[in-house]
C-alpha positions in Angstrom: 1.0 16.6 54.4 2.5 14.7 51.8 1.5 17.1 48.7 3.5 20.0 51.0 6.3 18.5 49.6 5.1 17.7 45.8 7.5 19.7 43.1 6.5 21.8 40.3 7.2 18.9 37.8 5.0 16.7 39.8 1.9 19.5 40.6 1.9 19.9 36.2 1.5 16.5 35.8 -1.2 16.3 38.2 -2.9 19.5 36.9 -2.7 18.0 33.2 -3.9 14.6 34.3 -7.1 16.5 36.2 -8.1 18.8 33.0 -8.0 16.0 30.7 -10.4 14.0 33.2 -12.6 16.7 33.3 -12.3 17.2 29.6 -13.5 13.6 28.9 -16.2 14.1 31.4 -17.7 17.1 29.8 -17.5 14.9 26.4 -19.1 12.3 27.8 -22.0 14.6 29.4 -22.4 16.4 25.9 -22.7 12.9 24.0 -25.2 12.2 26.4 -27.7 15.1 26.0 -27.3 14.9 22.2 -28.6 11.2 22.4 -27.3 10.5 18.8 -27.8 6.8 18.8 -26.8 5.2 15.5 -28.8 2.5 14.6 -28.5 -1.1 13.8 -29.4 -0.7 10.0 -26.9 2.3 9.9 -24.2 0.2 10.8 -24.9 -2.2 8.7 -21.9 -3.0 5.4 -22.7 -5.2 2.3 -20.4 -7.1 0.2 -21.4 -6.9 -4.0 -20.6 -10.2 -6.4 -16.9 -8.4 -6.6 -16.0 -8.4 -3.0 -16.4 -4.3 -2.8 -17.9 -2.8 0.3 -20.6 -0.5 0.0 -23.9 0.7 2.3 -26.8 -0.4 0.0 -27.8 -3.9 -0.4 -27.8 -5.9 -2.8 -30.1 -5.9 -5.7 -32.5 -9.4 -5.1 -32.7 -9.6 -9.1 -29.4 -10.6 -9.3 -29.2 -13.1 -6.4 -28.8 -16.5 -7.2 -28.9 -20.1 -5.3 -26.4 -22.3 -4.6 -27.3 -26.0 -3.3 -24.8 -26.3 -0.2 -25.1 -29.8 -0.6 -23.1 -29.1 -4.2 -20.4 -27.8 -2.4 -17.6 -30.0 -1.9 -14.6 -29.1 0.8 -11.3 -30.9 1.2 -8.4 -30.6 2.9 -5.1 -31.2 2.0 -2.3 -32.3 4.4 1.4 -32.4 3.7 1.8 -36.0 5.3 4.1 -38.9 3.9 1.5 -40.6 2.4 0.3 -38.2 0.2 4.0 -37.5 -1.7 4.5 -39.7 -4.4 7.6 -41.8 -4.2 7.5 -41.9 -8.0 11.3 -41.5 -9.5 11.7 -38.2 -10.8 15.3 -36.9 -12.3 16.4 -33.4 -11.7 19.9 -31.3 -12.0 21.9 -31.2 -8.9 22.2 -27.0 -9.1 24.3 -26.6 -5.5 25.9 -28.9 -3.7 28.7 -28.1 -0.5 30.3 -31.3 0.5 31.6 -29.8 4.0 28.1 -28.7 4.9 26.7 -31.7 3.7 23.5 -30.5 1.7 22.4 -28.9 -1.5 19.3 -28.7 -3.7 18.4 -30.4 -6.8 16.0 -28.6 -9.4 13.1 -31.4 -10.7 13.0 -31.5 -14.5 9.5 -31.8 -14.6 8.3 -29.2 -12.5 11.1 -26.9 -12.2 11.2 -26.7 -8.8 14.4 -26.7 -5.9 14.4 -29.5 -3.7 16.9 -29.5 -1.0 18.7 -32.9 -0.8 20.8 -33.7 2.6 24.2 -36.0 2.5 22.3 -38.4 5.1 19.7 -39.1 1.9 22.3 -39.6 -0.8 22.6 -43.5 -2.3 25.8 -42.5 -4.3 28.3 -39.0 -4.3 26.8 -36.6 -6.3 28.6 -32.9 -7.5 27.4 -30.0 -9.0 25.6 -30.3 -12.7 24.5 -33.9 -12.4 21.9 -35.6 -13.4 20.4 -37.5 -10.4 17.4 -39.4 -10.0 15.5 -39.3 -6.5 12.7 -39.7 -4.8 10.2 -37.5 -2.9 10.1 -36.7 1.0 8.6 -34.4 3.3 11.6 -33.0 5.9 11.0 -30.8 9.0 10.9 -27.6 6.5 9.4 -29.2 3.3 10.2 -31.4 0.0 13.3 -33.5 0.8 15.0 -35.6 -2.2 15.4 -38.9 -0.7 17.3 -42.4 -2.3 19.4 -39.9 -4.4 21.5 -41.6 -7.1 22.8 -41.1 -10.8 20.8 -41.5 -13.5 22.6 -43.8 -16.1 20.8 -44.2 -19.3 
């Protein structure tokens, strides 16, 4: 009683959704009676010395053994204690004293260090040459105990 009342819109929907069940059906039925299995060797991928992909395997001359006991593994963590709190100097290359931050660039290893007012021993400005030392922050490297550097 309740398809009496079905539109044409809904009846085509319904029509397309019932072919392409029955299309999948016949697919299935026709994979079926071919019966082509792949096997497990087929499916098989090797990885040469040079990280390419390829379907042969690899040629046994060539192998060679590694002790797993030579192996070392570490990790690293960005922790407190492993920063050094060694002084370094660096240029002050931005500083905004309304915002209250900036970033200093180490001489040594050319990189930017941001620096916040909370950290700051003395007032520093643009172009100065500060020393400071190392911290980890929330988002990385911090320059902590920033001062001057008088010679």
């Amino acid at each position: 009683m309740g398809r009496s009342q079905e539109t044409s819109g809904k009846k085509e929907v319904r029509n397309k959704k019932e072919k392409k069940r029955k299309e999948k059906e016949q697919k299935r039925a026709l994979k079926k009676i071919e019966g082509k299995k792949r096997s497990f060797n087929e499916m098989i991928a090797y990885v040469d010395e040079f990280g390419k992909i390829s379907s042969t395997p690899p040629d046994p001359d060539k192998r060679t053994v590694v002790d797993a006991e030579s192996i070392e593994l570490t990790i690293i963590r960005n922790s407190p204690d492993v920063v050094s709190n060694a002084l370094r100097k660096g240029v002050v290359i931005f500083f905004d004293e309304s915002k209250g931050f900036g970033f200093i660039r180490d001489i040594e290893s050319e990189e930017k260090i941001f620096v916040h007012v909370n950290n700051l021993i003395e007032p520093i400005k643009e172009n100065n040459l500060v020393v400071f030392e190392m911290g980890r922050g929330p988002r990385g490297a911090t320059a902590i105990k920033v001062k001057l550097f008088k010679e």
